[in-house]
C-alpha positions as a Markdown table, in Angstrom:
| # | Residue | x | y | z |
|---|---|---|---|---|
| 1 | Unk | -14.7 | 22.7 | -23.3 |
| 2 | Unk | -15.8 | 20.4 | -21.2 |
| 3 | Unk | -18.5 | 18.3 | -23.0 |
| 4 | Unk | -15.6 | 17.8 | -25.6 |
| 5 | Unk | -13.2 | 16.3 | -23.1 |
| 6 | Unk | -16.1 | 14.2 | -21.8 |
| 7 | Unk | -16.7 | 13.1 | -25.0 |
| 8 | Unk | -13.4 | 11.7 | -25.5 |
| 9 | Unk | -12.8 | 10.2 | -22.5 |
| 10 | Unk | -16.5 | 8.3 | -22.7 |
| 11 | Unk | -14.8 | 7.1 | -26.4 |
| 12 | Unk | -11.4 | 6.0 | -24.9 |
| 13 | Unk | -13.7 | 3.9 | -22.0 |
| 14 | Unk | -16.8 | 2.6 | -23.0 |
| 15 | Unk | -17.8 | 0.3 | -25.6 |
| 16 | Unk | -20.1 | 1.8 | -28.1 |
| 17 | Unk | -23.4 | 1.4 | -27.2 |
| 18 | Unk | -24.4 | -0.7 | -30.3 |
| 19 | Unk | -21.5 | -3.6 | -29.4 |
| 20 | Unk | -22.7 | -3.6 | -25.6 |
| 21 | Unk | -25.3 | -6.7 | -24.6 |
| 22 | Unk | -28.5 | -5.2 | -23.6 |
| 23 | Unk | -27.9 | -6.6 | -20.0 |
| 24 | Unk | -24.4 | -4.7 | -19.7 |
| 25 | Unk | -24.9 | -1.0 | -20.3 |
| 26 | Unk | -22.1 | 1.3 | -19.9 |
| 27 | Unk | -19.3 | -1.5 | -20.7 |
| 28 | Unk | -15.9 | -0.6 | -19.9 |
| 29 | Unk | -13.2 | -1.7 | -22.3 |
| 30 | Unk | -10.8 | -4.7 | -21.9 |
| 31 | Unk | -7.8 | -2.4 | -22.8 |
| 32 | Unk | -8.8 | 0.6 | -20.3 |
| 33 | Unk | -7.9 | 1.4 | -16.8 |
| 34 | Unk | -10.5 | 3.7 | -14.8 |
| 35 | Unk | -8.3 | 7.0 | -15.2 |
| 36 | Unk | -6.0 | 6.4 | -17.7 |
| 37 | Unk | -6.9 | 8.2 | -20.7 |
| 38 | Unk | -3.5 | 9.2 | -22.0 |
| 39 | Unk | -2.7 | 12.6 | -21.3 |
| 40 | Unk | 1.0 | 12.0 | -19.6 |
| 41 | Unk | 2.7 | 15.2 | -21.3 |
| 42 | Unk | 5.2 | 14.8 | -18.3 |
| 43 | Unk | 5.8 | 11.5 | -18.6 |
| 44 | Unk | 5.2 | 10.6 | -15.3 |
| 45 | Unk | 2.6 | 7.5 | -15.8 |
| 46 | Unk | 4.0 | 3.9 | -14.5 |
| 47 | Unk | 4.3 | 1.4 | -17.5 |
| 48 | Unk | 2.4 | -1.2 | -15.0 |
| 49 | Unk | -1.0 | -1.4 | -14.8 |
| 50 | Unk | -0.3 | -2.8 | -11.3 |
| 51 | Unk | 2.2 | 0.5 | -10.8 |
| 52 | Unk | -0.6 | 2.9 | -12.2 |
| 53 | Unk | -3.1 | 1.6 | -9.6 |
| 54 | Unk | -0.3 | 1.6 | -6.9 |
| 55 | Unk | 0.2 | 6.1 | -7.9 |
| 56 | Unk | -3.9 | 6.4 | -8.2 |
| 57 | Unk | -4.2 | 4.9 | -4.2 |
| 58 | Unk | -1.6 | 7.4 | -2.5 |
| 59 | Unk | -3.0 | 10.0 | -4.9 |
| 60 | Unk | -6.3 | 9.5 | -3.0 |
| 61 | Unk | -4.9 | 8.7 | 0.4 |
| 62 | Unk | -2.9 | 12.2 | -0.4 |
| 63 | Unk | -6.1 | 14.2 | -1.4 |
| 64 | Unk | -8.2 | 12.4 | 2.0 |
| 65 | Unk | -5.0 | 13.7 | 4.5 |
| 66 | Unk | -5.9 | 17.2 | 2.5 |
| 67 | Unk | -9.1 | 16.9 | 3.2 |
| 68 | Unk | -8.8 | 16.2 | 6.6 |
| 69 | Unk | -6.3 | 18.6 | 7.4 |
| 70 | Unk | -8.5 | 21.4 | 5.8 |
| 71 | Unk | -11.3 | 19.9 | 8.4 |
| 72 | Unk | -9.3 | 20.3 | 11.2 |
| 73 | Unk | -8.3 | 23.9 | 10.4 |
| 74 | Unk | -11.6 | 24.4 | 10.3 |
| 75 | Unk | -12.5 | 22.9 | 13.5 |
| 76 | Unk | -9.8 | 25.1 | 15.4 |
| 77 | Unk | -11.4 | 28.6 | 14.1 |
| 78 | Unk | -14.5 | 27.1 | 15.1 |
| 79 | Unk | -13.4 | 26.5 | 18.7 |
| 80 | Unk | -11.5 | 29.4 | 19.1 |
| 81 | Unk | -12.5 | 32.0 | 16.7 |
| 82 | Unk | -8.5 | 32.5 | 15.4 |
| 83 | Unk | -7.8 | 32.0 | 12.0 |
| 84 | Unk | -5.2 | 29.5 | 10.8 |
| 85 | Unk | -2.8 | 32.7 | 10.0 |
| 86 | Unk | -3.5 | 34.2 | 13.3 |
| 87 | Unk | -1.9 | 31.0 | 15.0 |
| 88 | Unk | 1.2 | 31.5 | 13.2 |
| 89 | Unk | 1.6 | 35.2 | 14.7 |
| 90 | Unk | 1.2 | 34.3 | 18.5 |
């Protein structure tokens, strides 16, 4: 489950820890990019590193407008005791 998924993505990432200085621990690899571990079934993954970084931004700035969207639904049946589907119907 999820310890084996871990497990791979710490082997695609990190350098083992027997070829890491003992100054450096938890070395990232030259060749990897934070996120990228290769699952693109889709095909959907820029070719770019510059590209990839580019998708993971608005991904975030997309999950943070979530985020605060959810907050101010929230806020509004905390201020007027309506839920969100409630609003629709009046």
């Amino acid at each position: 489950g999820i310890a084996k998924a871990e497990t791979i993505r710490a082997e695609i990432g990190w350098v083992e820890p027997e070829n890491v200085p003992f100054d450096k621990p938890g070395q990232l690899r030259d060749s990897y990019i934070p996120g990228d571990i290769g699952f693109d079934p889709l095909g959907l993954k820029p070719e770019s590193e510059e590209d990839f970084i580019a998708m993971q931004n608005k991904e975030l700035q997309n999950g943070r407008l979530g985020m605060l969207a959810a907050a101010g639904f929230l806020a509004q049946e905390l201020v007027d005791g309506k839920g969100i589907i409630e609003h629709f119907s009046s």
